[in-house]
DSSP file (Angstrom, degrees, kcal/mol; ACC not computed):
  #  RESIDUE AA STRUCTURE BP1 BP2  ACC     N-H-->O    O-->H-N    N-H-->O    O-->H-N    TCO  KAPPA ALPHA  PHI   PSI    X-CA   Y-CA   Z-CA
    1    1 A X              0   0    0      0, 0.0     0, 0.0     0, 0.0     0, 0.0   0.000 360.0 360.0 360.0 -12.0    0.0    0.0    0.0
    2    2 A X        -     0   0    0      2,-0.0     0, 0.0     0, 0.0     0, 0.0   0.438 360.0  -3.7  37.5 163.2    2.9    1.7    0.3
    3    3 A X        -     0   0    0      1,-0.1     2,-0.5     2,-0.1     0, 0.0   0.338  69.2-167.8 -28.3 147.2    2.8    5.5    2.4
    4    4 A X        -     0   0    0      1,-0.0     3,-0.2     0, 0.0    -1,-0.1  -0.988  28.7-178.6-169.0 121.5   -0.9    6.3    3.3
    5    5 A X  S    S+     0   0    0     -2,-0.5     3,-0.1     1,-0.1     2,-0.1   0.337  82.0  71.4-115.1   2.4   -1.9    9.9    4.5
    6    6 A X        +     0   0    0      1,-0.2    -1,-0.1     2,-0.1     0, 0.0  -0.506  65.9 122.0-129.6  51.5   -5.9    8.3    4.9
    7    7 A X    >>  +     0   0    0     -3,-0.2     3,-9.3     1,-0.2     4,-1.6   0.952  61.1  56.3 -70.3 -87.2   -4.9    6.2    7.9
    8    8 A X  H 3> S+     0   0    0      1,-0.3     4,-0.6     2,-0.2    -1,-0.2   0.477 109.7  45.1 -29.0  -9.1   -7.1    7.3   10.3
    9    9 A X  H 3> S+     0   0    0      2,-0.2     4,-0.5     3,-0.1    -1,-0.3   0.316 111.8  61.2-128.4   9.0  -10.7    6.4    7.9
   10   10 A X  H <4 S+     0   0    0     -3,-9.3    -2,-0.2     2,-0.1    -3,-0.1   0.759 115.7  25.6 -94.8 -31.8   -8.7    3.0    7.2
   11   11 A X  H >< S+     0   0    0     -4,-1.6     3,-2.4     2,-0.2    -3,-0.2   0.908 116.5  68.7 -80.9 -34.2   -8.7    1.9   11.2
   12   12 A X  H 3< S+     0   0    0     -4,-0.6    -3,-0.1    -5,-0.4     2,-0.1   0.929 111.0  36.3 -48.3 -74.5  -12.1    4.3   11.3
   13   13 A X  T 3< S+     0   0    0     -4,-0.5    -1,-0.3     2,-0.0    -2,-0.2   0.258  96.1  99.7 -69.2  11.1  -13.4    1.4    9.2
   14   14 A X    <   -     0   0    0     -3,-2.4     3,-0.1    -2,-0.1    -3,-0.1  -0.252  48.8-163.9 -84.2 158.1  -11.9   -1.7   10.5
   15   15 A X  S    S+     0   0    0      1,-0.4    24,-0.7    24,-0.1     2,-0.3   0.359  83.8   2.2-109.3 -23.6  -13.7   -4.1   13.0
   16   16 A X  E     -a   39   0A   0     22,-0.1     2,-0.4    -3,-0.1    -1,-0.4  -0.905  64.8-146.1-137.2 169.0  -10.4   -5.6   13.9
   17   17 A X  E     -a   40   0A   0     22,-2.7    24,-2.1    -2,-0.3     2,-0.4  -0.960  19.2-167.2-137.2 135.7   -6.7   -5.2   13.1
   18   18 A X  E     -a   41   0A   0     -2,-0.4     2,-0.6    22,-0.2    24,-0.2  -0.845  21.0-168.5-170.8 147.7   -4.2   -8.1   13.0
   19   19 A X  E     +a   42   0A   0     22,-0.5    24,-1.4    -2,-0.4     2,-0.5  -0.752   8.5 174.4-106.7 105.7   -0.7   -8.5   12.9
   20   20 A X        +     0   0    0     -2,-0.6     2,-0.2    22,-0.2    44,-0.1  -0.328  28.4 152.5-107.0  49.3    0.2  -12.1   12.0
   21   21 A X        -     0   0    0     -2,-0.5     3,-0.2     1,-0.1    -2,-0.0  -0.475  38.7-156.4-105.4 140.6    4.3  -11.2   11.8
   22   22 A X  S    S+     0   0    0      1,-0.4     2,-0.3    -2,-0.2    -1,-0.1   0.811  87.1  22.7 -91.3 -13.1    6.2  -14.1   12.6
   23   23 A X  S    S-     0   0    0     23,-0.0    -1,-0.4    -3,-0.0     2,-0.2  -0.965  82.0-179.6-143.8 158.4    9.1  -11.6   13.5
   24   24 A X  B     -d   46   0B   0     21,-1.6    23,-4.8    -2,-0.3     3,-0.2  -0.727  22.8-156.1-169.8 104.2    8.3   -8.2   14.5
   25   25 A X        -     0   0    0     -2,-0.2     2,-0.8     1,-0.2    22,-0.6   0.512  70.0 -54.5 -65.5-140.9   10.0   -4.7   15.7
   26   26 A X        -     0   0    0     21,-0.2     2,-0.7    20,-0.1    -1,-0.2  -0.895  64.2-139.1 -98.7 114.6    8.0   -2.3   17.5
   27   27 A X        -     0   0    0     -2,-0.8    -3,-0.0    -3,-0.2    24,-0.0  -0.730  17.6-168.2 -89.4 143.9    4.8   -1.7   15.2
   28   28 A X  S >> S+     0   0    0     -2,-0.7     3,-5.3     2,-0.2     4,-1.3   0.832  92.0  62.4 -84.4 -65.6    3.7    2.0   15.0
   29   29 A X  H 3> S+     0   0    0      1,-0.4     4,-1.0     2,-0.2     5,-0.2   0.648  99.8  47.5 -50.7  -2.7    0.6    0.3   13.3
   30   30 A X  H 3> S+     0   0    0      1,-0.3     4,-0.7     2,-0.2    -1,-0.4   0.478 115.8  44.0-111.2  -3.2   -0.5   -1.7   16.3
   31   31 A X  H <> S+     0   0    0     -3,-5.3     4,-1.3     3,-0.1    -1,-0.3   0.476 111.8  52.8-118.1   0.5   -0.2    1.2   18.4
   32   32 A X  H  X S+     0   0    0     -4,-1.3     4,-1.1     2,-0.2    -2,-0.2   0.611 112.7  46.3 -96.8 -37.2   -2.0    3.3   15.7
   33   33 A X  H  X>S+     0   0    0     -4,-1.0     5,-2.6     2,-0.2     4,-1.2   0.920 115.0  47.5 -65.7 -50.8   -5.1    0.4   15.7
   34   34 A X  H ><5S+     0   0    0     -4,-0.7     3,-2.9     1,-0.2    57,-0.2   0.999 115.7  44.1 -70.7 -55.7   -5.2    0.5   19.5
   35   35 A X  H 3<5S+     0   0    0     -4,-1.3    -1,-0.2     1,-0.3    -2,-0.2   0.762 112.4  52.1 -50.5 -26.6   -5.2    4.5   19.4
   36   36 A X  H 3<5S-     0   0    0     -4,-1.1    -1,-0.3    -3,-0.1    -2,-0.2   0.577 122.1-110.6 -75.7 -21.4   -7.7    4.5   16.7
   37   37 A X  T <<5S+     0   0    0     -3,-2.9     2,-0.4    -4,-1.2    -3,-0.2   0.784  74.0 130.4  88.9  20.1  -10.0    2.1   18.9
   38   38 A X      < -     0   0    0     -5,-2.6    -1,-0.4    49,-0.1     2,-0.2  -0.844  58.9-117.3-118.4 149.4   -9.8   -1.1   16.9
   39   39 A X  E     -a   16   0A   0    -24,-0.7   -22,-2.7    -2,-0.4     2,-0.4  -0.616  27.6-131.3-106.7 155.7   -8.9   -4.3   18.9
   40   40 A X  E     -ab  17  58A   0     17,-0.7    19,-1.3    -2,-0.2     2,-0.5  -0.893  25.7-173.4-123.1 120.3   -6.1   -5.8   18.2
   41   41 A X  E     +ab  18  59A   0    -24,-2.1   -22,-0.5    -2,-0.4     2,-0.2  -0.877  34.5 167.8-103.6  90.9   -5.2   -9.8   17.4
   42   42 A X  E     -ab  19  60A   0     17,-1.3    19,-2.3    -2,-0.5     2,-0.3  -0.709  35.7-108.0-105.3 149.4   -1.1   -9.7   17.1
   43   43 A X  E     - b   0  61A   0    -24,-1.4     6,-0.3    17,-0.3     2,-0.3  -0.647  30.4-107.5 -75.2 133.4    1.3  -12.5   17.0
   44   44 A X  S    S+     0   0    0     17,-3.3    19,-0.2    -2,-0.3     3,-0.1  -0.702  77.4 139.4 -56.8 136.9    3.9  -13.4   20.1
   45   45 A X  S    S-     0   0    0     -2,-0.3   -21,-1.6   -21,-0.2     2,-0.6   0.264  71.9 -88.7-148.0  12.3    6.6  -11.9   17.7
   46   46 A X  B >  S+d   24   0B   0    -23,-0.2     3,-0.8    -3,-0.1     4,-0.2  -0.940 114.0  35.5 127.6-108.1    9.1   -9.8   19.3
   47   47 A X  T >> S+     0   0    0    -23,-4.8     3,-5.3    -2,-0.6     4,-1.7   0.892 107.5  60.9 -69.7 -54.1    7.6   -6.0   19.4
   48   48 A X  H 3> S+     0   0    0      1,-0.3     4,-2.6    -5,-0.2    -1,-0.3   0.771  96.0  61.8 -55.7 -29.0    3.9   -6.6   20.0
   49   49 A X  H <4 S+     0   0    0     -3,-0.8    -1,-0.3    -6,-0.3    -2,-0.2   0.664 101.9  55.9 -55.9  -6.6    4.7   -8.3   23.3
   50   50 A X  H <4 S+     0   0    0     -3,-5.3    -2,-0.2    -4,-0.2    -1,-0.2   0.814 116.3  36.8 -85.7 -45.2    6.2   -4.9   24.3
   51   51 A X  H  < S+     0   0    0     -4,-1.7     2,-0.3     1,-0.0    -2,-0.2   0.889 106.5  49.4 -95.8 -27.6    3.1   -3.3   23.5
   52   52 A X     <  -     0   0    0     -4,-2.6     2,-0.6    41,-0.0     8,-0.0  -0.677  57.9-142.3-115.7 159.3   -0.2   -5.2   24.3
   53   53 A X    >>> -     0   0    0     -2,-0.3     3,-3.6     6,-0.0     5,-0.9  -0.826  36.6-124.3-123.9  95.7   -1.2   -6.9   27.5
   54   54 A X  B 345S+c   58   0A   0     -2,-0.6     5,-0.2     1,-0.3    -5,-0.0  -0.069  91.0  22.3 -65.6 145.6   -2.8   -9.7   26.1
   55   55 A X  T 345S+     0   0    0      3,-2.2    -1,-0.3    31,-0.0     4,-0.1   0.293 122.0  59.1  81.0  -5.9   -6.6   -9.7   27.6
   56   56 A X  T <45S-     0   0    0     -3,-3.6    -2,-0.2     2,-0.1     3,-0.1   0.678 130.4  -8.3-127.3 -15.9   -6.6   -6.4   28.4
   57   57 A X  T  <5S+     0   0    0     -4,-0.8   -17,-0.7    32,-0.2     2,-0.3  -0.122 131.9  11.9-149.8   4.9   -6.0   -3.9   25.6
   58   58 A X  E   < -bc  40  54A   0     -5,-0.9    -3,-2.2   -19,-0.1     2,-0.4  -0.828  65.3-115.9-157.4-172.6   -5.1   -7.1   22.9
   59   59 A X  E     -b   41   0A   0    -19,-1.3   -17,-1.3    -2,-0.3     2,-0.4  -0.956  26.7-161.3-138.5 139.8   -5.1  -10.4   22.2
   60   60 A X  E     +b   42   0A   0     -2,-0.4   -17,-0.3   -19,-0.2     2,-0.2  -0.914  17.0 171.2 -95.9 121.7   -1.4  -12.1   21.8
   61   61 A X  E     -b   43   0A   0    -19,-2.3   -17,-3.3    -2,-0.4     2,-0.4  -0.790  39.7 -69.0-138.8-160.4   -1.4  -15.4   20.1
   62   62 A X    >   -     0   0    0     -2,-0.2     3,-1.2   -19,-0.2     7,-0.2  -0.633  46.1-117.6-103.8 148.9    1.6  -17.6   18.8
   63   63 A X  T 3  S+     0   0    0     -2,-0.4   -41,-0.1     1,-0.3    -1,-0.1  -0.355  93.5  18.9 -66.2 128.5    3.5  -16.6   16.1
   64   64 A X  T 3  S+     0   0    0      1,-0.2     2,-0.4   -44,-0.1    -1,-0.3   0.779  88.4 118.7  80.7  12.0    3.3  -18.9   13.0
   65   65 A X    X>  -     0   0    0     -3,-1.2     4,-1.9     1,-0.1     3,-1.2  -0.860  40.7-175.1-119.8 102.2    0.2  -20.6   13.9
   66   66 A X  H 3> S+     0   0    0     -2,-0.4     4,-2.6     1,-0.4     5,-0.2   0.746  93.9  48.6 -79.0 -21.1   -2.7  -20.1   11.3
   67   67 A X  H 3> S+     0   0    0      2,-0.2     4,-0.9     1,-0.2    -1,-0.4   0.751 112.5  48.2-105.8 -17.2   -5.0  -22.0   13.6
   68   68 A X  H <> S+     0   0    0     -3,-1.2     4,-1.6     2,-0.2    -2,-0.2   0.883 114.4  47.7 -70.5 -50.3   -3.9  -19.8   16.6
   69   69 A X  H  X S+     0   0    0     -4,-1.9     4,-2.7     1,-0.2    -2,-0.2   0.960 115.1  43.5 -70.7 -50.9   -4.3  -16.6   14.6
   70   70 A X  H  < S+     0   0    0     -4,-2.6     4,-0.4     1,-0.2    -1,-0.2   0.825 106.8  54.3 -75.2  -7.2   -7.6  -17.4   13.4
   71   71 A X  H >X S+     0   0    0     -4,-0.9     4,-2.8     2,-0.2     3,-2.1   0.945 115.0  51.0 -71.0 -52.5   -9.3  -18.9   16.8
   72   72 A X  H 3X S+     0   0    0     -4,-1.6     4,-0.8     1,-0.4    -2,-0.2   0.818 119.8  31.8 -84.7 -26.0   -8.0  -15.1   18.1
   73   73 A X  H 3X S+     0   0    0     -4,-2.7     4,-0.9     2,-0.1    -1,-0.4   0.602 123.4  50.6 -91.4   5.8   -9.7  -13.2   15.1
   74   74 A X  H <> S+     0   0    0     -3,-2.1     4,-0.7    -4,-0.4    -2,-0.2   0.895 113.5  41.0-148.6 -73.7  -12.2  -15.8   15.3
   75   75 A X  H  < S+     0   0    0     -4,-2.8     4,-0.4     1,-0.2    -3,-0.2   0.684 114.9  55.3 -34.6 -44.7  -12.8  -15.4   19.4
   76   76 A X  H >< S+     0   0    0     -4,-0.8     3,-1.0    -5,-0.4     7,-0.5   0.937 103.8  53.4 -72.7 -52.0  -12.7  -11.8   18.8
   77   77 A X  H 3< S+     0   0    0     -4,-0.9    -2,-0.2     1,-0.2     3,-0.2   0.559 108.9  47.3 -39.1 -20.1  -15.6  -11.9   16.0
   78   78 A X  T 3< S+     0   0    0     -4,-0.7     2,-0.5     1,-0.2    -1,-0.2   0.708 104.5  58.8-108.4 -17.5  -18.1  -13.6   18.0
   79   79 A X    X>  +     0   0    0     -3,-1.0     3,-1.7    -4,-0.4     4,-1.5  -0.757  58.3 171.2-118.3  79.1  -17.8  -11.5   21.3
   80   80 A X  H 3> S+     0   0    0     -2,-0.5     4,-2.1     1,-0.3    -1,-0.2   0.957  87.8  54.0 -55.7 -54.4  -18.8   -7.4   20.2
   81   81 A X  H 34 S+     0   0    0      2,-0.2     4,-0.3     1,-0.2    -1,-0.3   0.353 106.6  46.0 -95.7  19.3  -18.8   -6.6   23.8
   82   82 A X  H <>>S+     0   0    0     -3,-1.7     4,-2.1    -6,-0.3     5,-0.6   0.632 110.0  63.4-105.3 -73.4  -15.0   -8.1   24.3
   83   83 A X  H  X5S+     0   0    0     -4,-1.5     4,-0.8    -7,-0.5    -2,-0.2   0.580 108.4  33.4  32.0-106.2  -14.5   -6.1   21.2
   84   84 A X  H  X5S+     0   0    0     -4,-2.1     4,-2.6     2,-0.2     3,-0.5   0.861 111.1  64.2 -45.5 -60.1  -15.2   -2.9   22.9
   85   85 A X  H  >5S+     0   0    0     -3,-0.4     4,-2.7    -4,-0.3    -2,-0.2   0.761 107.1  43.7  16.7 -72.0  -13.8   -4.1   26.1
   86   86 A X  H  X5S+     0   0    0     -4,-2.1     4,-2.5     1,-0.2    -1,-0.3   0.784 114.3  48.7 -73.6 -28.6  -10.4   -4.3   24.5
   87   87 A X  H  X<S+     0   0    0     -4,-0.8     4,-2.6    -5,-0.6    -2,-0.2   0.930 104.0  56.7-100.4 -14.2  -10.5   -1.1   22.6
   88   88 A X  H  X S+     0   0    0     -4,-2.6     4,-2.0     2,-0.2    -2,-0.2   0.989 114.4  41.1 -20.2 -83.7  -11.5    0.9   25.3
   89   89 A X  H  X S+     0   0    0     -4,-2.7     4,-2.8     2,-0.2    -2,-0.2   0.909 111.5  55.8 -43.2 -62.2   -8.5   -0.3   27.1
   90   90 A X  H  X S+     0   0    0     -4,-2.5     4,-1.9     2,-0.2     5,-0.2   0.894 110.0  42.3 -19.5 -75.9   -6.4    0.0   24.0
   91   91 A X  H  X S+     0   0    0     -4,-2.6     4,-1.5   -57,-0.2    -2,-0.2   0.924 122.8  47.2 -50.7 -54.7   -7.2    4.0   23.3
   92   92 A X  H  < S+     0   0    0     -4,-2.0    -2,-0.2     1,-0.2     4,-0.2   0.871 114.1  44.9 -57.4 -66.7   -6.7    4.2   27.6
   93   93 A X  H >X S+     0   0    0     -4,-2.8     3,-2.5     2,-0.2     4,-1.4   0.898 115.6  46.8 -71.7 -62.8   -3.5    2.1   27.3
   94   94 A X  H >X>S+     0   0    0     -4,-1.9     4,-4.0     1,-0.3     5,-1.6   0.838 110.6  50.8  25.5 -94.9   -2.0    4.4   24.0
   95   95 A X  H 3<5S+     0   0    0     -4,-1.5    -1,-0.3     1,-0.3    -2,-0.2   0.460 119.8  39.0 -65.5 -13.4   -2.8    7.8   25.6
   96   96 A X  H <45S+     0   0    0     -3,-2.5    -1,-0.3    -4,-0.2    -2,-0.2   0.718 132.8  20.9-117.3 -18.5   -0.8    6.4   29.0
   97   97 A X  H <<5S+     0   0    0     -4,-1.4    -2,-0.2    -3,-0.8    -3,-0.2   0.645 133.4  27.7 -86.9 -59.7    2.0    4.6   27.3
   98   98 A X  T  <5S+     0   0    0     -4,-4.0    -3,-0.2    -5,-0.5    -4,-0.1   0.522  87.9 118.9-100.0 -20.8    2.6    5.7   23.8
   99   99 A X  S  ><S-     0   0    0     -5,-1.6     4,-1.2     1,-0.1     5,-0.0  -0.011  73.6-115.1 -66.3 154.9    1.3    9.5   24.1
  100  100 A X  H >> S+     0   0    0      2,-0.2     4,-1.3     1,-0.2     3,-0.5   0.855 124.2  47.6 -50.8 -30.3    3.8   12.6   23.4
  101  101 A X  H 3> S+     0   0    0      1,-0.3     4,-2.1     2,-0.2    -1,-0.2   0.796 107.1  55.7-103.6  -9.3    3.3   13.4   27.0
  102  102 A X  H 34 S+     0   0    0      1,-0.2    -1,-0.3     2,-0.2     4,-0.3   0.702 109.8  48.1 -75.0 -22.0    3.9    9.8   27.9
  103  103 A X  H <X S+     0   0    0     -4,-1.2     4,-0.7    -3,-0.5    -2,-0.2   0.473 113.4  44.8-110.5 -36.9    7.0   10.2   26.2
  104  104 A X  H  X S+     0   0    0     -4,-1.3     4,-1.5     2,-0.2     5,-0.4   0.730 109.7  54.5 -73.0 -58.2    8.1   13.6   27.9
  105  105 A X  H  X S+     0   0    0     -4,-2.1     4,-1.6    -5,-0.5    -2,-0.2   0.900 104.0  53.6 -64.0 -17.3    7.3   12.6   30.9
  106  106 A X  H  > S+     0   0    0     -4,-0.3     4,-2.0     2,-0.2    -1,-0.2   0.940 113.4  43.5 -73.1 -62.4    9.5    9.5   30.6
  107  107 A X  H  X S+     0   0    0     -4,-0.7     4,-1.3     1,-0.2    -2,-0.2   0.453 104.8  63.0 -89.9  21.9   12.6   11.6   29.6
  108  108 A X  H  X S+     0   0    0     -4,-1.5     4,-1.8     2,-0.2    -2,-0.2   0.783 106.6  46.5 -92.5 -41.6   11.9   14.1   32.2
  109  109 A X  H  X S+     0   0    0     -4,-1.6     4,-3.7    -5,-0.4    -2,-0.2   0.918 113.2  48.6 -36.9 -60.5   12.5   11.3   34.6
  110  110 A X  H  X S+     0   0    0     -4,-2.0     4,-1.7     1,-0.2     5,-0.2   0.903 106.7  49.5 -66.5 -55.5   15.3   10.2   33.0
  111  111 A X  H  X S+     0   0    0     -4,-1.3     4,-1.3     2,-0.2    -1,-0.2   0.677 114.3  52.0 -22.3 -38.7   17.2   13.6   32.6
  112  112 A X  H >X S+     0   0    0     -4,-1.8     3,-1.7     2,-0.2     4,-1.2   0.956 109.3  49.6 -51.8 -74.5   16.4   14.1   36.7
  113  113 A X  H >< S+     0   0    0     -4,-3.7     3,-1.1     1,-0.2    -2,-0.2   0.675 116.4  41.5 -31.4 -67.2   17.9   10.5   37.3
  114  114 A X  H >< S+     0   0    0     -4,-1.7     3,-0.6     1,-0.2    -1,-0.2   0.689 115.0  52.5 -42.6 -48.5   21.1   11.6   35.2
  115  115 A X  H << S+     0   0    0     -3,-1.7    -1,-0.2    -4,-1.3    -2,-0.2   0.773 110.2  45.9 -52.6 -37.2   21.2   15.0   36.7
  116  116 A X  T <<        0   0    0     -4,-1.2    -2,-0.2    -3,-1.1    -1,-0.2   0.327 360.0 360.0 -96.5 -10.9   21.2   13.8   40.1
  117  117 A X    <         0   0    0     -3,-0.6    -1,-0.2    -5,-0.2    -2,-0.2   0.429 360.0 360.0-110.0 360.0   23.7   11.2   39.6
């Protein structure tokens, strides 16, 4: 799809998002689904374990297992009010984690610590 300026009215329309990467860095899109409010089915693959807490803002499942990824989009499909549940938490978890101010406030810490030492 290459570079994409119409992000926001592609997760706007999602019901789900998922990242079936069998290896995986820290994805900007999974934190870009969860901020958008679309629940998120990711693979144990490295970065997404960094970012979701699976049962609470995601769902984790094992990397490289088609019958593992689909039971989690599968699981997800059947339950609306899990759905919501998760993306609630998701936009919550984002905005406390992931935010610019989450982000400041994190290397204002660190710059004290450094200062002080």
């Amino acid at each position: 799809m290459g570079f994409r300026d119409d992000t926001r009215e592609i997760y706007a329309s999602s019901n789900l998002f998922l990242l079936p990467s069998t290896s995986e860095g820290f994805s900007i899109s999974t934190i870009e689904a969860m901020a958008s409010g679309v629940p998120v089915v990711a693979t144990r693959s490295g970065g997404p374990e960094e970012i979701l807490q699976t049962g609470v803002d995601g769902v984790l499942v094992e990397a490289g297992s088609a019958r593992a990824i689909a039971s989690g989009v599968l699981d997800l499909a059947a339950d609306p009010q899990r759905r919501e549940d998760l993306a609630n938490a998701a936009v919550k978890s984002v905005a406390r984690r992931f935010s610019l101010t989450a982000m400041i406030e994190v290397y204002a810490r660190l710059y004290g610590a450094v200062l002080r030492s």
